[in-house]
TISE-784945 format. One line per 8 residues: their letters; for each residue x, y, z of N, C-alpha, C, O. Coordinates in steps of 0.1 Angstrom, whole numbers, plus 5000, padded with zeros to 4 digits. Example, Ala and Ser with C-alpha at 12.3 -4.5 7.8 and 13.67 -1.06 7.14 Angstrom:
% residues 2
AS	5132/4943/5078/5123/4955/5078/5132/4967/5078/5142/4967/5085  5128/4978/5071/5137/4989/5071/5129/5000/5079/5134/5011/5080
END
This chain:
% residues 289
XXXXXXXX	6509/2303/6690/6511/2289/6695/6508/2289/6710/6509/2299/6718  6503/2277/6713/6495/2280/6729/6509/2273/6741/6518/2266/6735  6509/2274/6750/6520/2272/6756/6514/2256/6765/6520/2247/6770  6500/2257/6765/6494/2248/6771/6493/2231/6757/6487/2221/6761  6497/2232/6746/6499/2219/6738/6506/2218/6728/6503/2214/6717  6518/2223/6733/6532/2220/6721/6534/2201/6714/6540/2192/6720  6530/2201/6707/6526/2191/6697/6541/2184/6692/6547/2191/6684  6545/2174/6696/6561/2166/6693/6576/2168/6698/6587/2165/6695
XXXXXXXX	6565/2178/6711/6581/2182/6717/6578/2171/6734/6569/2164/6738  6588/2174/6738/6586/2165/6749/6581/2172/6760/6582/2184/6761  6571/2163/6770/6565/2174/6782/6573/2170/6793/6576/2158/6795  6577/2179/6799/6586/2177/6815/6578/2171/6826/6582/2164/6835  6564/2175/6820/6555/2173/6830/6551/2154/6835/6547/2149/6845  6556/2149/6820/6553/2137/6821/6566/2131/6829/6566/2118/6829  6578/2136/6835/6586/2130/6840/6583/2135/6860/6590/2132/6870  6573/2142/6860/6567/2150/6875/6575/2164/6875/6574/2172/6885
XXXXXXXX	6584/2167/6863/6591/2181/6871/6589/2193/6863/6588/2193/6851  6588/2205/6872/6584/2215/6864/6596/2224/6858/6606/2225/6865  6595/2231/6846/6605/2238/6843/6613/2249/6853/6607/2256/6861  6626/2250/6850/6631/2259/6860/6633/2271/6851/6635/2271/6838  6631/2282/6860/6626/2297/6859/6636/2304/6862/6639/2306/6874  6644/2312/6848/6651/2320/6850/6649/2340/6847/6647/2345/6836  6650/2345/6858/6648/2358/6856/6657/2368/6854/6664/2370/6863  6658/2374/6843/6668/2384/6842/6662/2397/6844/6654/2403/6837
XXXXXXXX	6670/2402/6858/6660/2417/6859/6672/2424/6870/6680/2420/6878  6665/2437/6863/6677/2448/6867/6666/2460/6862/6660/2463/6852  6666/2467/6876/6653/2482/6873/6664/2492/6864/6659/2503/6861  6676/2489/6860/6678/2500/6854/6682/2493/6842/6684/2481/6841  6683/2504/6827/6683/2498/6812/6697/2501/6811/6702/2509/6819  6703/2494/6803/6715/2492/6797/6727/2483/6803/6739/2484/6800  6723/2474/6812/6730/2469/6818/6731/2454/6806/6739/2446/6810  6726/2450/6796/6726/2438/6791/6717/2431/6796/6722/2420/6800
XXXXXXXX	6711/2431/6797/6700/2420/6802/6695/2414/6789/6694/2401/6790  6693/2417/6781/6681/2414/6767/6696/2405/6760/6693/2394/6754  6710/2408/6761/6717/2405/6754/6722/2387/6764/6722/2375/6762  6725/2395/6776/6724/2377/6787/6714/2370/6786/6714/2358/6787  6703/2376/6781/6688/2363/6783/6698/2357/6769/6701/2346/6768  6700/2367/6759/6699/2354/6748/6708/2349/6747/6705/2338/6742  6719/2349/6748/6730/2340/6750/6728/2330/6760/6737/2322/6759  6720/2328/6770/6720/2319/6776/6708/2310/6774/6708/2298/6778
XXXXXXXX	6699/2315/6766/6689/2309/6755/6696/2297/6747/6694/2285/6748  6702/2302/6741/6713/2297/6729/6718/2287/6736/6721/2277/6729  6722/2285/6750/6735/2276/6753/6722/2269/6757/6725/2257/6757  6710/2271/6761/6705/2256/6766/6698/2254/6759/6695/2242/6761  6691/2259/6748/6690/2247/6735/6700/2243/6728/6698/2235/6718  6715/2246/6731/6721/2239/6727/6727/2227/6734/6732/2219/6726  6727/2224/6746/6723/2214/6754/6713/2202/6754/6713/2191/6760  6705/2208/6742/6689/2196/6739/6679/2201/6747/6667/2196/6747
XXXXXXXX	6683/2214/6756/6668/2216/6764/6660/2224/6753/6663/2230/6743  6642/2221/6762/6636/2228/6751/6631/2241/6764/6628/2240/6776  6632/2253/6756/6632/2267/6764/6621/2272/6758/6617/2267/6748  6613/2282/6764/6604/2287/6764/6612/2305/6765/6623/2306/6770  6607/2315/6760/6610/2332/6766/6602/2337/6766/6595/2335/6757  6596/2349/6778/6587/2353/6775/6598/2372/6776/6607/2374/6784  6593/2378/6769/6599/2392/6771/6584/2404/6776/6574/2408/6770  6591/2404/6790/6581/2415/6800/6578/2426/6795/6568/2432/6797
XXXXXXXX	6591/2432/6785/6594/2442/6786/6591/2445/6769/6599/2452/6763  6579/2440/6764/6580/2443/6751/6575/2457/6747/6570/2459/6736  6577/2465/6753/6576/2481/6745/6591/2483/6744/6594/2489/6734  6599/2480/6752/6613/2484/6747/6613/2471/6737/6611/2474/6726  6614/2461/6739/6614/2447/6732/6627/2445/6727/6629/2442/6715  6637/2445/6735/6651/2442/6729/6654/2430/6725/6662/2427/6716  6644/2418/6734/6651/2401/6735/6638/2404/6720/6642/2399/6709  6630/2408/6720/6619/2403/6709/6623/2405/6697/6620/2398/6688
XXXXXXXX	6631/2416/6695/6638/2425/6686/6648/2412/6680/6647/2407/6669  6660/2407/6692/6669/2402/6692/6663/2383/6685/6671/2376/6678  6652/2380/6689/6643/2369/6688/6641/2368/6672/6645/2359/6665  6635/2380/6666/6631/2380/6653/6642/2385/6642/6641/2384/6630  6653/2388/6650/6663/2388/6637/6665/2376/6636/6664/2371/6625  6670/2367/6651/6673/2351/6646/6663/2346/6638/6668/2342/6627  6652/2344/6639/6642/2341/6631/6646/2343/6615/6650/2333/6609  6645/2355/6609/6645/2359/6597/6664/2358/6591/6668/2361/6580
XXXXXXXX	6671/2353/6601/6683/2348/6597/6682/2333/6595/6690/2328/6587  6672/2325/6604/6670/2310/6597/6662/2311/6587/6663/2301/6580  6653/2319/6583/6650/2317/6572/6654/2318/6559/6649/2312/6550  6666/2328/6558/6673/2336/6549/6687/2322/6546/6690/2316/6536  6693/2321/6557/6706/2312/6559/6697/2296/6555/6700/2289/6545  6686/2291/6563/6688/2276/6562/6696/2272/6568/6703/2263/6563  6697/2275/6578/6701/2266/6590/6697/2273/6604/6696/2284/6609  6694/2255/6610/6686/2251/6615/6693/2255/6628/6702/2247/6631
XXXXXXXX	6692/2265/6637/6703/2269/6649/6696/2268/6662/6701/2269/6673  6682/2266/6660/6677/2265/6674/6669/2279/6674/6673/2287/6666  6655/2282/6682/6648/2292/6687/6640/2284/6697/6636/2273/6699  6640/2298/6705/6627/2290/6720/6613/2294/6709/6609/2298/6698  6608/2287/6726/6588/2296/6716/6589/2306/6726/6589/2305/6738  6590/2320/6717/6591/2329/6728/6580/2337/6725/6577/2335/6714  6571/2347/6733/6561/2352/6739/6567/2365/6744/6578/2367/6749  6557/2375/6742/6558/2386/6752/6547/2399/6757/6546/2408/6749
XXXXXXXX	6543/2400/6765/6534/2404/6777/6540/2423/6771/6552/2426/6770  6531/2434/6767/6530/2444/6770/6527/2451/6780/6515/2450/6783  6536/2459/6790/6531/2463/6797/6524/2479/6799/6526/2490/6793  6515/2476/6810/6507/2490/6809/6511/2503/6808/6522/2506/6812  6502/2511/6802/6501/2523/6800/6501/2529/6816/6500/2523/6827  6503/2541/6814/6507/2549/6830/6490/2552/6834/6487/2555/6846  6479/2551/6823/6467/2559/6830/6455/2545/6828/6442/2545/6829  6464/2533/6825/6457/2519/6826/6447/2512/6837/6453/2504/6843
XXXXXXXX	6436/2514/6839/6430/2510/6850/6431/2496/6856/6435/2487/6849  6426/2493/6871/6430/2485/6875/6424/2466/6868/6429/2455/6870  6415/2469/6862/6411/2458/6857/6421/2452/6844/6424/2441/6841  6424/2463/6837/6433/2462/6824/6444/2457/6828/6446/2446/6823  6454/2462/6838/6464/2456/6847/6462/2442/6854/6472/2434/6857  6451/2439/6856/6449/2427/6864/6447/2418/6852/6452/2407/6853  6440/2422/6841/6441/2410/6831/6458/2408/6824/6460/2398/6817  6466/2415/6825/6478/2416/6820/6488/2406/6828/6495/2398/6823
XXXXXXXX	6486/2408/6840/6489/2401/6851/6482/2386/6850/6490/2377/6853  6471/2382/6847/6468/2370/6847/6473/2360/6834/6474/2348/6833  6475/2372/6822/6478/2367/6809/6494/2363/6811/6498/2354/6804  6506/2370/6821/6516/2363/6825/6518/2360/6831/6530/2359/6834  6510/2354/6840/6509/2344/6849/6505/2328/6844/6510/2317/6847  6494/2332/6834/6489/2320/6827/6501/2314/6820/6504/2302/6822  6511/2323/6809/6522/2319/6799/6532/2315/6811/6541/2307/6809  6531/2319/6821/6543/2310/6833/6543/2298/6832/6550/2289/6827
XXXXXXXX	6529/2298/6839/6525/2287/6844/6524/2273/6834/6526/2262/6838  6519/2277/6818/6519/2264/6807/6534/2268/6809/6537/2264/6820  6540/2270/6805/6557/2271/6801/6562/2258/6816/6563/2246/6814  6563/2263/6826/6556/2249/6834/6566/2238/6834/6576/2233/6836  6547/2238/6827/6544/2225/6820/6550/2219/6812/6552/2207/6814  6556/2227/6799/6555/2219/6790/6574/2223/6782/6578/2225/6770  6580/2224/6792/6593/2232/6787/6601/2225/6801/6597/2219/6811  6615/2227/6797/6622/2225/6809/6635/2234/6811/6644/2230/6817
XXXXXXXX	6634/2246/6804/6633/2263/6806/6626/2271/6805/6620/2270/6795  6623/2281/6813/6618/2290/6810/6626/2302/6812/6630/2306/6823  6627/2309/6803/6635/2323/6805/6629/2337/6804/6628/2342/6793  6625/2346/6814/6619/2360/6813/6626/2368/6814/6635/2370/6822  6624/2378/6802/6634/2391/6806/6629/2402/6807/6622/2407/6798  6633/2408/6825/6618/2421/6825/6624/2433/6823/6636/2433/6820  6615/2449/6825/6622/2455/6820/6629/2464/6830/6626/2463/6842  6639/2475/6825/6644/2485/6831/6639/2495/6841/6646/2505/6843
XXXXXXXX	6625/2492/6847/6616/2499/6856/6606/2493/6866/6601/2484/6860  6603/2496/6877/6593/2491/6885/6585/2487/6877/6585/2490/6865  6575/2477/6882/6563/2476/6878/6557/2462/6878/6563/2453/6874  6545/2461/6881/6535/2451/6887/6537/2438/6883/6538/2428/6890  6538/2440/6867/6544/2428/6855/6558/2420/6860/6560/2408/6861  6567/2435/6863/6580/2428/6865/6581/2417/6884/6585/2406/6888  6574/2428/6888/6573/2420/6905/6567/2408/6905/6572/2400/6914  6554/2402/6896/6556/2391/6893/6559/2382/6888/6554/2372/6892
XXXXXXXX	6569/2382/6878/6579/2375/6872/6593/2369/6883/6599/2359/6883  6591/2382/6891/6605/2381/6901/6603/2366/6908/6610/2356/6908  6590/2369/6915/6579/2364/6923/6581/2345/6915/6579/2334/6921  6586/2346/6905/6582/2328/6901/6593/2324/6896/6593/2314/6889  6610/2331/6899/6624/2328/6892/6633/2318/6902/6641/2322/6910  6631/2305/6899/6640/2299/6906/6653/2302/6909/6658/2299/6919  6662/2312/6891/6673/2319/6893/6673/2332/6894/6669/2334/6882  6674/2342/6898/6674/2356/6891/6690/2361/6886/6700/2360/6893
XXXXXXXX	6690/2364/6875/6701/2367/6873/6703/2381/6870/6698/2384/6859  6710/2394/6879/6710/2406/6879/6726/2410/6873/6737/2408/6877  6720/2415/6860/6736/2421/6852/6733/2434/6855/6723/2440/6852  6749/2440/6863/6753/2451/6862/6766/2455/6857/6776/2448/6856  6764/2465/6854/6778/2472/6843/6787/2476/6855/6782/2479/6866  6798/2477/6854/6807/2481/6866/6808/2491/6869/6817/2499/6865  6802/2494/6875/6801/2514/6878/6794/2513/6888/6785/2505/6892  6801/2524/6895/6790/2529/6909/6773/2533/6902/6763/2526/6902
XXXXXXXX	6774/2538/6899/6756/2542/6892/6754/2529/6891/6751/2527/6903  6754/2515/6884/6745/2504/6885/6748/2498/6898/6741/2488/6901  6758/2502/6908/6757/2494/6916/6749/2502/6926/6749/2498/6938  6742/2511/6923/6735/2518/6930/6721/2517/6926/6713/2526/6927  6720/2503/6921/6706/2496/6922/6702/2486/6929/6691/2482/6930  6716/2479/6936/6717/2470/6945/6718/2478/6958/6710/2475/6967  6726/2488/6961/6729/2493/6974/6730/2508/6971/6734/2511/6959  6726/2519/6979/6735/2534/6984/6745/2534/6989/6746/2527/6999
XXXXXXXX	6758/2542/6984/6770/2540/6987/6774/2554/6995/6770/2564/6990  6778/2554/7004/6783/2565/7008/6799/2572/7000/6810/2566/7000  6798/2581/6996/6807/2587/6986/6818/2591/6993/6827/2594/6984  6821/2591/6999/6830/2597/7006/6838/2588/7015/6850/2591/7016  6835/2577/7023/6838/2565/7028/6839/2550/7022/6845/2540/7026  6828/2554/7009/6828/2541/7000/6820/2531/7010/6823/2519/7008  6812/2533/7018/6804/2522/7027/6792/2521/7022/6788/2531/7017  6783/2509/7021/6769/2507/7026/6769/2513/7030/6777/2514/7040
XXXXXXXX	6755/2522/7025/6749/2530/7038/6731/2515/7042/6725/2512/7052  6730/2513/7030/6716/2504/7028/6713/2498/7014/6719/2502/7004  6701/2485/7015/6701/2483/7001/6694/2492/6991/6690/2502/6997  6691/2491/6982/6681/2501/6971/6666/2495/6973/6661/2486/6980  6663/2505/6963/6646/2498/6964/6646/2486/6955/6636/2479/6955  6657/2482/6947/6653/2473/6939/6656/2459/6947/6648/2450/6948  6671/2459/6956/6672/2447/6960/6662/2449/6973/6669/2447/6983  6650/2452/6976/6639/2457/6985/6630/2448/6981/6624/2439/6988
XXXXXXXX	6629/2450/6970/6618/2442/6961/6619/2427/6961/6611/2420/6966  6633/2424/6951/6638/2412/6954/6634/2403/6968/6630/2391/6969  6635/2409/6975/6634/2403/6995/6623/2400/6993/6619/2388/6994  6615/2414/6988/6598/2410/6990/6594/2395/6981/6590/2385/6987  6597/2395/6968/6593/2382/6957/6595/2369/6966/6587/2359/6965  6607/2371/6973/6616/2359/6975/6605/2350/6986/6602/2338/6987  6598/2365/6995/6586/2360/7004/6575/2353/7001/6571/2343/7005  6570/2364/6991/6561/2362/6977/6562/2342/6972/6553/2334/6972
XXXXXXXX	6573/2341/6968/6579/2328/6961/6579/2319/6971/6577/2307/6968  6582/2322/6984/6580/2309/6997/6566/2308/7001/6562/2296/7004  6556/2317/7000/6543/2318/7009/6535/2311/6997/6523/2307/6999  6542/2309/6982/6533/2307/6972/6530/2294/6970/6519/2288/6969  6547/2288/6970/6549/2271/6970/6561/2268/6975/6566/2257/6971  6568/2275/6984/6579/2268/6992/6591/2272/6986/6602/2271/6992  6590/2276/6974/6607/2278/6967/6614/2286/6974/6612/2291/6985  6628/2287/6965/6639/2295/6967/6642/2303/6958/6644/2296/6948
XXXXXXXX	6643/2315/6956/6649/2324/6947/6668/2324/6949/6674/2327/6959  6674/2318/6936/6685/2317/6943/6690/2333/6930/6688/2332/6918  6696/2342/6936/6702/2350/6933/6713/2357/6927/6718/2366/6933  6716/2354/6915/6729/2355/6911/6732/2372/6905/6725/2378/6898  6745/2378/6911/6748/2394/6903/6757/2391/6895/6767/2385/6900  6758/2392/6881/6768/2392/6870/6772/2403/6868/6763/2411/6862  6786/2409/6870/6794/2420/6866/6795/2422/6848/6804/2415/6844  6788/2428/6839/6790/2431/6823/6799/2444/6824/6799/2454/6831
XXXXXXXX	6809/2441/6811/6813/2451/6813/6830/2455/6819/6838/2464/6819  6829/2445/6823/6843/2447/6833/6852/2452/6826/6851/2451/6814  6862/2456/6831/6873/2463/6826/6885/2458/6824/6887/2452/6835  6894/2456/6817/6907/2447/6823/6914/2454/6825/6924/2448/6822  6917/2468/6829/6924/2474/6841/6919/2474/6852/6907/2474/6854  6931/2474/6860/6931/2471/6877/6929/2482/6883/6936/2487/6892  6916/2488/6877/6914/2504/6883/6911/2503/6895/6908/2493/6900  6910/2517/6902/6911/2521/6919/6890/2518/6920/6883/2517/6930
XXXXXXXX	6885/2518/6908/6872/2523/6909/6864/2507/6905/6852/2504/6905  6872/2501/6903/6867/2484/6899/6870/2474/6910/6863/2464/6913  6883/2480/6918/6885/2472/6929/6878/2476/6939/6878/2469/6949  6873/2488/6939/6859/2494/6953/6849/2486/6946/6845/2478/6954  6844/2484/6936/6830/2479/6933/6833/2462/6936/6824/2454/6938  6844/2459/6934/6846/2445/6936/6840/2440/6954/6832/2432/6959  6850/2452/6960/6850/2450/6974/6836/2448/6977/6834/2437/6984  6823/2458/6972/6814/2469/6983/6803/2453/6973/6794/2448/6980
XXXXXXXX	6805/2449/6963/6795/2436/6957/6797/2427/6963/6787/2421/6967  6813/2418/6971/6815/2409/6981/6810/2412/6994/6802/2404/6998  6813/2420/7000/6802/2430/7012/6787/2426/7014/6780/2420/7022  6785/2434/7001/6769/2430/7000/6764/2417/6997/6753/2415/7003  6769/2408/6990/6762/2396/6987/6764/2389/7002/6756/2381/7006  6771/2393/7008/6771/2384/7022/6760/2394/7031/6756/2389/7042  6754/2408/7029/6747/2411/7038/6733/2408/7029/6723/2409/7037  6730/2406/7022/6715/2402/7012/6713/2391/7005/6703/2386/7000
XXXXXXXX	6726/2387/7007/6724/2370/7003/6722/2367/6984/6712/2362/6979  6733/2370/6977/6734/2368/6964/6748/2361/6962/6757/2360/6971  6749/2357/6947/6761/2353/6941/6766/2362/6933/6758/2367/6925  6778/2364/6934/6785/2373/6921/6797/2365/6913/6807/2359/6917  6791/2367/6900/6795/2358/6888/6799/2371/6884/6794/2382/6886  6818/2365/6870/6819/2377/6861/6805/2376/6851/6794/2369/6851  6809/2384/6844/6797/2381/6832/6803/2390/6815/6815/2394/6813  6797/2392/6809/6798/2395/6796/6807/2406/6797/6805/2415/6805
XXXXXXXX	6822/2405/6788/6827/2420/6785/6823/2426/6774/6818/2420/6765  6827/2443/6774/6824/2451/6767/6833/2446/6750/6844/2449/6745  6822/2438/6746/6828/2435/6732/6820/2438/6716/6810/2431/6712  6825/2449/6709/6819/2448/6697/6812/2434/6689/6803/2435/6681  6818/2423/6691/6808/2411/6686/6797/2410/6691/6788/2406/6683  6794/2412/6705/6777/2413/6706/6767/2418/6705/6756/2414/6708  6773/2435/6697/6767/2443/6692/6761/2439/6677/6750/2440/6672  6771/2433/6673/6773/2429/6659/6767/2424/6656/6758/2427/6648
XXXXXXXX	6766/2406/6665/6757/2399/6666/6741/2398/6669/6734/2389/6665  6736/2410/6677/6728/2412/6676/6717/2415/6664/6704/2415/6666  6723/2418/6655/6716/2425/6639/6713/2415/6632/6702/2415/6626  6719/2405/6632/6714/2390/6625/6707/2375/6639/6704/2363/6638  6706/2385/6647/6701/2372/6657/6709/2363/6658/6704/2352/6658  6723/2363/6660/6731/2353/6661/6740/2355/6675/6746/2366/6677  6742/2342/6685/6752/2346/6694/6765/2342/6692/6768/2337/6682  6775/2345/6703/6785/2339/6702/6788/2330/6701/6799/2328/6696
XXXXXXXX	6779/2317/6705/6779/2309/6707/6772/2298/6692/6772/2286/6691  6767/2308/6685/6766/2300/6669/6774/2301/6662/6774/2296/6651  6785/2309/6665/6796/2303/6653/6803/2295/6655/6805/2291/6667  6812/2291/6640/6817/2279/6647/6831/2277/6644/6837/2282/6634  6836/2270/6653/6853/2276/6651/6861/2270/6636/6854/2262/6630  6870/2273/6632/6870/2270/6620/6888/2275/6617/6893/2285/6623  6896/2269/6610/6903/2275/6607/6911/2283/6594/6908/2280/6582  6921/2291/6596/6923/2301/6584/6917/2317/6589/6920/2321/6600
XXXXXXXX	6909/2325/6579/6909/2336/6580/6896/2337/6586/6891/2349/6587  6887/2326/6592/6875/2323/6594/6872/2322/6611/6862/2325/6618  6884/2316/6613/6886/2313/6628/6885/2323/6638/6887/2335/6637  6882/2316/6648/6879/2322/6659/6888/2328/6666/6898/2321/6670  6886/2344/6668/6897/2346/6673/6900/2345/6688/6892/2336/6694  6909/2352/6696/6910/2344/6713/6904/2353/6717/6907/2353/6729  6893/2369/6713/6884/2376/6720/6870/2367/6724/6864/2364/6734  6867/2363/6708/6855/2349/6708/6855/2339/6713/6845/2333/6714
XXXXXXXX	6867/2336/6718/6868/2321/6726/6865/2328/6741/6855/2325/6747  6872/2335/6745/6868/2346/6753/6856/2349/6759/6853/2348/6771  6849/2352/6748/6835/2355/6748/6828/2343/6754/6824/2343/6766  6826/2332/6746/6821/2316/6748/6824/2314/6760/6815/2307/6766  6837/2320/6769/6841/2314/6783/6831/2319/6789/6822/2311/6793  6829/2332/6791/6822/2341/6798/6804/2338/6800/6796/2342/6808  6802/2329/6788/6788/2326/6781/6787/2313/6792/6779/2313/6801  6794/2305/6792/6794/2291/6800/6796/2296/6816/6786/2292/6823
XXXXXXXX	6805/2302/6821/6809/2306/6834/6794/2309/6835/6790/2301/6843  6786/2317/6830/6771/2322/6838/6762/2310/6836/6754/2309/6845  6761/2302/6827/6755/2291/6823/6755/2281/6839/6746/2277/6847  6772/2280/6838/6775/2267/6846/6767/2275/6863/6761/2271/6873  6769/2285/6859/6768/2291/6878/6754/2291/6883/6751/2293/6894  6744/2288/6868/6731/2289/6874/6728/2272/6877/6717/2269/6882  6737/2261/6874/6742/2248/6880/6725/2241/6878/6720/2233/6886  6720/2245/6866/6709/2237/6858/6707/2218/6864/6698/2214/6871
XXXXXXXX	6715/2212/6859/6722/2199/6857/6721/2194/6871/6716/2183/6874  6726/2200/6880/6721/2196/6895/6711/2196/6898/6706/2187/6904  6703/2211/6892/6686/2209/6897/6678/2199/6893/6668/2196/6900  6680/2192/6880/6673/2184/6874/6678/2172/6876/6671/2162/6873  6690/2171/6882/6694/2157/6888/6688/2155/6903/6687/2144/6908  6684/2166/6907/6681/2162/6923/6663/2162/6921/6655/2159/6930  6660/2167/6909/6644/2164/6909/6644/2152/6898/6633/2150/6893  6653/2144/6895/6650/2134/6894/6653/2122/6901/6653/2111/6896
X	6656/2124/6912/6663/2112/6924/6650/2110/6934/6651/2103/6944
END
């Protein structure tokens, strides 16, 4: 399907505004990223928006993975739950030459740019490592949304911590990068990369080692300039859900032995809290005034 003439869906384009661009990226794997893109997929076509995905990172391909079970669960179930048109960009081989890379690069740049057009989401999810694909993705995300798991090791993709004093010593190379895009994203067409870090994972003990990472993420978002939202806890339903392509957010509450229990309502809070914080509904109210 071409991204450049989606046939009975509505174009954004015809109201002057272009889709807003959310990036989920984090250079390191296992933080949830593949599992936040799709749950927040889910909540804005459930909204009525029409979303677009493209997955950066299709050699690992978790959202693609995650994309095609839903698929083959609407086809199996019959019912009708929503999918984006989602897409996804392979990235290069380590001994890839520069022309191979530059066409790879223009082929996600091209799927940006129709998505655009003709969507009024767009959601990319890149992958767990440097690389040329992902720095341009960074480079066109109105939101970035960075999940990290609560642990000194992922927060030691935002900053170096001194071990012993618990201080910033500096940021990482990843939030290095970020700076760079954000330049990248002003010199290109004036935007803003607005920033958000989502804590996955959290713990609900009041450990000595949760309330340093709380501290040293409040610290930092005021010396680099980000938001910190909670985000997804460590819950077997989203593991679960992941095997049939289904989020939290498609089932439905019900009562008796069917009902939702108060982890799942839980869950749904946590799903909206990151939703509301990327404050969609404002952007498209002030690009329509």
């Amino acid at each position: 399907m071409s991204l450049f003439g989606l046939g009975g869906k509505k174009n954004p384009s015809d109201t002057g505004r272009r889709a807003h661009v959310i990036v989920i990226g984090n250079e390191k794997g296992g933080s949830g990223k593949s599992t936040t893109a799709m749950h927040v997929i889910v909540a804005l076509l459930q909204q009525g928006r029409t979303v677009a995905s493209i997955d950066v990172d299709a050699r690992q391909g978790t959202l693609s993975r995650y994309i095609a079970n839903r698929e083959k669960y609407i086809k199996t179930a019959g019912r009708d739950i929503g999918m984006p048109d989602h897409y996804t960009v392979d990235p290069s081989k380590e001994a890839v030459g520069q022309t191979e890379l530059d066409a790879e690069l223009q082929r996600l740049r091209l799927l940006i740019e129709g998505a655009l057009i003709n969507h009024d989401v767009l959601i990319i999810d890149t992958p767990g490592s440097a690389s040329a694909l992902s720095r341009l993705a960074h480079s066109y995300a109105d939101t970035l949304i960075t999940p990290i798991n609560d642990s000194f090791v992922d927060f030691d993709v935002l900053a170096h911590v001194d071990g012993t004093r618990f201080a910033i010593m500096g940021p990482s190379h990843y939030a290095e990068m970020v700076w760079e895009q954000k330049k990248v994203r002003a010199d290109r067409d004036g935007g803003t990369i607005d920033w958000i870090v989502i804590r996955n994972r959290l713990s609900s003990l009041d450990a000595h080692n949760k309330r340093e990472i709380e501290r040293l993420v409040r610290e930092l978002a005021e010396r680099i300039r980000f938001r910190s939202v909670p985000g997804l806890g460590e819950r077997v339903i989203f593991r679960e859900l992941f095997l049939v392509g289904l989020t939290i957010l498609d089932l439905k509450d019900a009562t008796g032995p069917r009902a939702l229990s108060h982890s799942h309502h839980a869950a749904r809070q946590e799903v909206f809290t990151i939703v509301n914080a990327i404050g969609l509904s404002q952007v498209e109210n002030a690009a329509t005034n």
